[in-house]
C-alpha positions in Angstrom: -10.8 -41.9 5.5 -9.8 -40.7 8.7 -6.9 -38.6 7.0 -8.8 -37.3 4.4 -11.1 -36.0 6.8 -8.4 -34.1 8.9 -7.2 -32.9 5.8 -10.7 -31.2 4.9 -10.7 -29.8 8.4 -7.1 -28.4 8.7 -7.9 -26.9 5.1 -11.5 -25.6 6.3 -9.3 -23.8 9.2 -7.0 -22.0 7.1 -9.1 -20.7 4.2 -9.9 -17.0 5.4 -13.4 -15.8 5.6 -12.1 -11.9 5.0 -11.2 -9.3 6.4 -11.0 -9.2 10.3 -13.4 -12.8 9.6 -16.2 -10.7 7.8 -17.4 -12.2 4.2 -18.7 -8.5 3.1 -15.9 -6.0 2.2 -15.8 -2.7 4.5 -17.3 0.3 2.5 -14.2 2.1 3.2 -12.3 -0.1 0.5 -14.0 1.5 -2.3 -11.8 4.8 -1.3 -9.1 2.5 -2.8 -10.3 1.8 -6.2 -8.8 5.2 -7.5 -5.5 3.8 -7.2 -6.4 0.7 -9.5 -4.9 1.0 -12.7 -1.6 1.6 -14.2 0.6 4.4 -13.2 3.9 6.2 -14.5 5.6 8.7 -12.3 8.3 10.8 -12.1 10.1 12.9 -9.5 13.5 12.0 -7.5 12.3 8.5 -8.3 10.7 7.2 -11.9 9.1 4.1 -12.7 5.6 2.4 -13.0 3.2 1.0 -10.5 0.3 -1.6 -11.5 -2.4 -2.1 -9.3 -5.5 -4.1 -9.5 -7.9 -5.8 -6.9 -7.0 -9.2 -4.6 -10.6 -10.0 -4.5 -12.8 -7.3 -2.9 -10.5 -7.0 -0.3 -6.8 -5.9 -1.1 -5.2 -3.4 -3.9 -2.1 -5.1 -4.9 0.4 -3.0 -7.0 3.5 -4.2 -8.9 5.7 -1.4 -8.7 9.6 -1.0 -10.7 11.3 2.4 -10.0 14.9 3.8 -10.3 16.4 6.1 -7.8 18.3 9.2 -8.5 21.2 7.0 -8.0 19.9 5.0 -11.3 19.9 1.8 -9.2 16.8 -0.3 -10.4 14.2 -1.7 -7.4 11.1 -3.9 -7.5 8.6 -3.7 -5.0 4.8 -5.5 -4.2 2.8 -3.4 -2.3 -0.8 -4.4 -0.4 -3.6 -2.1 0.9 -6.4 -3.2 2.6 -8.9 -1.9 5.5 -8.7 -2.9 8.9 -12.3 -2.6 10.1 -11.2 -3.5 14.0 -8.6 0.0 13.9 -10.7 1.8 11.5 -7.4 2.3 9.6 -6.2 1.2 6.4 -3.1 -0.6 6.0 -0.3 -1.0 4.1 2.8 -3.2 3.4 5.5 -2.9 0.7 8.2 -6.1 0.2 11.2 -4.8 -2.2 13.0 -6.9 -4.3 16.1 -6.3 -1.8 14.3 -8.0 0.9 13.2 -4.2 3.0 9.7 -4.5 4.2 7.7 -1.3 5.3 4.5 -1.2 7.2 1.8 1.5 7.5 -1.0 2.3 9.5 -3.3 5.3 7.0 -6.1 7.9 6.8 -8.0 9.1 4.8 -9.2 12.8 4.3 -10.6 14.5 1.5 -8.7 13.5 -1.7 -5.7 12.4 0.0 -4.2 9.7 2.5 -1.7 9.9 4.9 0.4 6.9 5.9 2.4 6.3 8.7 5.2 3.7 8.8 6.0 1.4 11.4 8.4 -1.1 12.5 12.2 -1.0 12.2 12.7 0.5 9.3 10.1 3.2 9.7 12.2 5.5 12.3 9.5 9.0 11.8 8.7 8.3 8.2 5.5 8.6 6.9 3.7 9.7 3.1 1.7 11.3 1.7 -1.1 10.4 -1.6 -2.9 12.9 -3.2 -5.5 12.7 -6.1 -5.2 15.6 -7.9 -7.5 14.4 -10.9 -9.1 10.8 -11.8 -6.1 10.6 -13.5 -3.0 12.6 -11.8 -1.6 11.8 -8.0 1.2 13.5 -6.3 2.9 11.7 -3.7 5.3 13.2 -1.0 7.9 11.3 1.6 9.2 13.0 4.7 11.3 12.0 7.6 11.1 13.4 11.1 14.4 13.5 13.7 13.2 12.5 17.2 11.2 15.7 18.2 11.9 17.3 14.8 9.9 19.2 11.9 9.1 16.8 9.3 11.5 17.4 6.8 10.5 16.2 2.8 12.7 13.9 1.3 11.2 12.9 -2.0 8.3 13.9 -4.1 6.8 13.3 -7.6 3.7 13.2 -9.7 2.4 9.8 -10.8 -0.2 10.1 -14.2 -1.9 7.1 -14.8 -1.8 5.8 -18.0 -4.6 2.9 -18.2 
């Protein structure tokens, strides 16, 4: 009996209440449900990207692109609010074991995230909903002090 009961509490401890501890979703996560869907997009990379609600908290997308290199990549990507920094966040895991991180606005019809961590160096991107149904997204890299420089770009159209 005794275990059991420590077992009901150690489980009561981990199961998360929501976001920052809240049970109601921030309003600021319905500026995420235009990404939901499914997505095809070209530009110096190509592939698809599925996304659909975690809940009423996270946007997880599946995404499988090729580089202009034709080497093939998986990645899982999360967004989500953070209601304490008023930012939303991201994180992307690829099938090669990279992780990124990003902190993100929002303004108008687009986003911009900026990475962090070790792998971000001055990276950051950019989303922009052109239409319920077209996005263009843009990558640029900064040297230490430098003009932002853009490294890749595309159109994604989604398709359901």
């Amino acid at each position: 009996m005794r275990r059991m009961l420590g077992a009901v509490l150690m489980i009561w401890m981990l199961v998360p209440a929501g976001v920052n501890g809240q049970n109601t979703p921030p309003e600021q996560l319905q500026n995420l449900d235009w990404i939901v869907g499914d997505w095809v997009y070209e530009g110096e990379n190509s592939g698809t990207w599925e996304c659909e609600w975690l809940g009423e908290f996270y946007v997880v997308c599946d995404e499988e692109f090729t580089n202009e290199e034709g080497n093939s990549f998986k990645a899982v990507e999360v967004f989500g609010y953070d209601a304490r920094q008023r930012m939303y966040t991201y994180q992307r895991f690829f099938s090669t074991g990279a992780h990124q991180t990003a902190n993100a606005f929002k303004r108008g019809d687009f986003m911009l995230f900026n990475l962090t961590g070790r792998m971000a160096g001055f990276r950051r991107f950019f989303l922009t909903l052109d239409s319920p149904t077209v996005m263009r997204f843009r990558w640029e890299t900064a040297a230490a002090g430098g003009a932002w420089e853009v490294t890749s770009e595309g159109t994604a159209r989604k398709i359901q």
